[in-house]
NULUM-619853 format. One record per residue (C-alpha): x, y, z; residue in three letters. Coordinates in steps of 0.1 Angstrom, whole numbers, padded with zeros to 4 digits, always signed. Example, Ala and Ser with C-alpha at 12.3 -4.5 7.8 and 13.67 -1.06 7.14 Angstrom:
+0123-0045+0078Ala
+0137-0011+0071Ser
//
This chain:
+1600+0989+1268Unk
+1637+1007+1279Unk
+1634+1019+1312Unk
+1638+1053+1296Unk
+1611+1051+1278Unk
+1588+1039+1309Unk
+1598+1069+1327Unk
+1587+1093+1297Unk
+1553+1074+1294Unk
+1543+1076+1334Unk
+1559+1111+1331Unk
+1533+1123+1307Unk
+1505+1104+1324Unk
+1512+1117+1354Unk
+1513+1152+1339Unk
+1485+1153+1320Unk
+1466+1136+1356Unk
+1478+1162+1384Unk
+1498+1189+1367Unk
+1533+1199+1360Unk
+1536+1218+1391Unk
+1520+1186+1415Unk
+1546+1160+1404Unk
+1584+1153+1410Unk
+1607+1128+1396Unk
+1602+1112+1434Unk
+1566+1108+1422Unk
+1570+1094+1387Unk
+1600+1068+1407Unk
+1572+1056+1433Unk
+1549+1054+1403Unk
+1569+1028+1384Unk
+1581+1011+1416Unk
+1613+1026+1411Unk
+1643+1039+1436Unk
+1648+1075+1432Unk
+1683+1071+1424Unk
+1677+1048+1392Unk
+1650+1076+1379Unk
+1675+1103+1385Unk
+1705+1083+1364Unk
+1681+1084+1334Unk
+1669+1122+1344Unk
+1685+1143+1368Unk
+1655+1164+1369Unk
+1617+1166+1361Unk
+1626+1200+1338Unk
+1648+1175+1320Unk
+1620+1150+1313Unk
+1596+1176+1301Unk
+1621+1193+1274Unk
+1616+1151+1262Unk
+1584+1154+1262Unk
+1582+1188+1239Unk
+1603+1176+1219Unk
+1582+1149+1212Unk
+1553+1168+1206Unk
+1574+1188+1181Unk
+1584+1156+1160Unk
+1547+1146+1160Unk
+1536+1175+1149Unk
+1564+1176+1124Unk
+1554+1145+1110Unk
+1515+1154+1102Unk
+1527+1193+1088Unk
+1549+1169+1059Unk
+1523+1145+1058Unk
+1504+1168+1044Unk
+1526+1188+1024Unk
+1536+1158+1009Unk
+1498+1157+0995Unk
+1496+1166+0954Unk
+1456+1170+0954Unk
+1454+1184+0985Unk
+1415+1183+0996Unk
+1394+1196+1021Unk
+1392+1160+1036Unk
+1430+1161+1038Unk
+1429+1199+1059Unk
+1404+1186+1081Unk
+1425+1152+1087Unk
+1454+1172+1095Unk
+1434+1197+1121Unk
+1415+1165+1141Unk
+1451+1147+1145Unk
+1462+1178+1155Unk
+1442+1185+1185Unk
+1441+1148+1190Unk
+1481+1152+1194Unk
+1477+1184+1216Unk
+1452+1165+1236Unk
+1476+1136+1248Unk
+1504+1159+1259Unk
+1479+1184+1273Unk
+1495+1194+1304Unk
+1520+1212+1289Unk
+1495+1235+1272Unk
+1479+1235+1306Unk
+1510+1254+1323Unk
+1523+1269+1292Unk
+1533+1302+1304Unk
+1551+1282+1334Unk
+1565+1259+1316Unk
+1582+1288+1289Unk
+1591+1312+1320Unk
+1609+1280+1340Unk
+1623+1256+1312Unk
+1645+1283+1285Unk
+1653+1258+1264Unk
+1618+1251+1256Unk
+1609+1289+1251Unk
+1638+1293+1229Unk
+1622+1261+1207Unk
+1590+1273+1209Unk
+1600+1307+1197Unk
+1623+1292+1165Unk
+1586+1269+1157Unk
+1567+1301+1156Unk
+1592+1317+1128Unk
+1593+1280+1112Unk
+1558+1275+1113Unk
+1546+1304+1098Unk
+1565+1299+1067Unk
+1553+1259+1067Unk
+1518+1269+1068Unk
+1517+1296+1040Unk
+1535+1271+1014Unk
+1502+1247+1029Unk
+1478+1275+1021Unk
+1497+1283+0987Unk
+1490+1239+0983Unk
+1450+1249+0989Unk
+1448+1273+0968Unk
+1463+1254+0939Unk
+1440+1226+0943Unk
+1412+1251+0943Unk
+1403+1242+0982Unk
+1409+1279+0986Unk
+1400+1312+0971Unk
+1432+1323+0947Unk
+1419+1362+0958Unk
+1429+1362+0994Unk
+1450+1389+1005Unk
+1486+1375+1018Unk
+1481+1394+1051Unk
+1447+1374+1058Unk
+1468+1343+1048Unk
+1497+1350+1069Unk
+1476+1364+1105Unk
+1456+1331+1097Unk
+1488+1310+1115Unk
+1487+1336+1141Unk
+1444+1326+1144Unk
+1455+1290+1144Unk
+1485+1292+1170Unk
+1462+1312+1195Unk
+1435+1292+1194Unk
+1457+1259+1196Unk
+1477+1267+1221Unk
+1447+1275+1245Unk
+1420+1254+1238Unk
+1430+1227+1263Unk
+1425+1255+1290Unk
+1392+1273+1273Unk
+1379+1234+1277Unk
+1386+1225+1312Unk
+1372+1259+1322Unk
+1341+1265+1296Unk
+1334+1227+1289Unk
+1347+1203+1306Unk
+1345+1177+1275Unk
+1360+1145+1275Unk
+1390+1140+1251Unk
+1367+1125+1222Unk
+1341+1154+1225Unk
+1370+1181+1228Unk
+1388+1171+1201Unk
+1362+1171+1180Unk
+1345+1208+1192Unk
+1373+1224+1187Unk
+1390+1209+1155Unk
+1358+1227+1144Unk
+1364+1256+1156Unk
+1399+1260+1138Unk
+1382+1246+1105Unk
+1357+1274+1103Unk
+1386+1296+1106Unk
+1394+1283+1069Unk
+1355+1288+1058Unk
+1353+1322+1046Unk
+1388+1312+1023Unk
+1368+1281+1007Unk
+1358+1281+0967Unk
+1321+1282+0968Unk
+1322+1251+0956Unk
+1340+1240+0989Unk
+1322+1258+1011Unk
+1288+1240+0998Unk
+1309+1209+1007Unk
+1320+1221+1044Unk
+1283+1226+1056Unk
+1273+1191+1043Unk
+1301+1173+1059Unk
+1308+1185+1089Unk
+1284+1212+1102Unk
+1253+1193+1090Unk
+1268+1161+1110Unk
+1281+1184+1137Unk
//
């Protein structure tokens, strides 16, 4: 592994362990064994590590969202697929959701991206929905302003469920992930087929 690329892996560890505001680059350096100096010739500063590590979290979330709108026959296996991975992706760069508002107030560059993936998103997920509907996951009667305050439902609860769990749950990763994946996907229940929703209560509440 490039040195780089050690730096960015402590960096989130060490993120998602003690917090964004508890750790320098002087930290992540005695982490790895490393002088100061040779961290800071790779990253001048911890701000410039963490607009990395966003951007990361972008592209993988970039790469499930085509995944799935790649997907002909999209089926309700396939929506909760993309949901679970989802959270599971959240989960491992967690600290960021953690101090989000910190992070957005301190870091522009980041707010700016975040604000262009709102816009961007919005319009990703109602060509998704659009995909459901067509494969008869979801009700073809749904009003487009349900359909388009639904990506507002999924970015609120998305973007603080990492902090509703360490204060309401305490879960591990596994049990979290899980919990609230659910959540989201009963979100989607009332917008199932009949036929669908017959199918959501035997799969995943009845095992729930």
């Amino acid at each position: 592994m490039k040195t780089k690329d050690k730096i960015l892996s402590k960096a989130l560890e060490l993120f998602n362990e003690k917090g964004y505001n508890n750790i320098t680059t002087r930290h992540i350096a005695a982490d790895l064994n490393m002088s100061a100096g040779n961290l800071h010739y790779h990253f001048k500063y911890s701000e410039d590590i963490i607009k990395i590590l966003f951007s990361e979290l972008i592209l993988k979330m970039d790469v499930l969202l085509n995944d799935l709108q790649k997907i002909e026959n999209k089926t309700l296996e396939d929506l909760y697929h993309f949901t679970f991975s989802t959270y599971d992706v959240f989960y491992s760069f967690r600290f960021i959701f953690m101090n989000f508002f910190d992070i957005l107030k301190n870091i522009p560059a980041i707010e700016s991206q975040y604000e262009s993936i709102n816009v961007t998103r919005k319009d990703e997920f109602q060509v998704i929905f659009k995909g459901f509907q067509k494969n008869n996951i979801f009700r073809n009667d749904i009003p487009d302003f349900i359909l388009r305050s639904l990506t507002t439902q999924i970015f609120i609860i998305a973007d603080n469920w990492i902090i509703h769990n360490s204060l309401a749950f305490k879960m591990n990763k596994e049990e979290a992930v899980k919990h609230y994946a659910l959540i989201q996907m009963n979100l989607f229940y009332p917008l199932l087929t009949e036929e669908q929703q017959k199918l959501y209560i035997e799969k995943y509440i009845s095992e729930s």
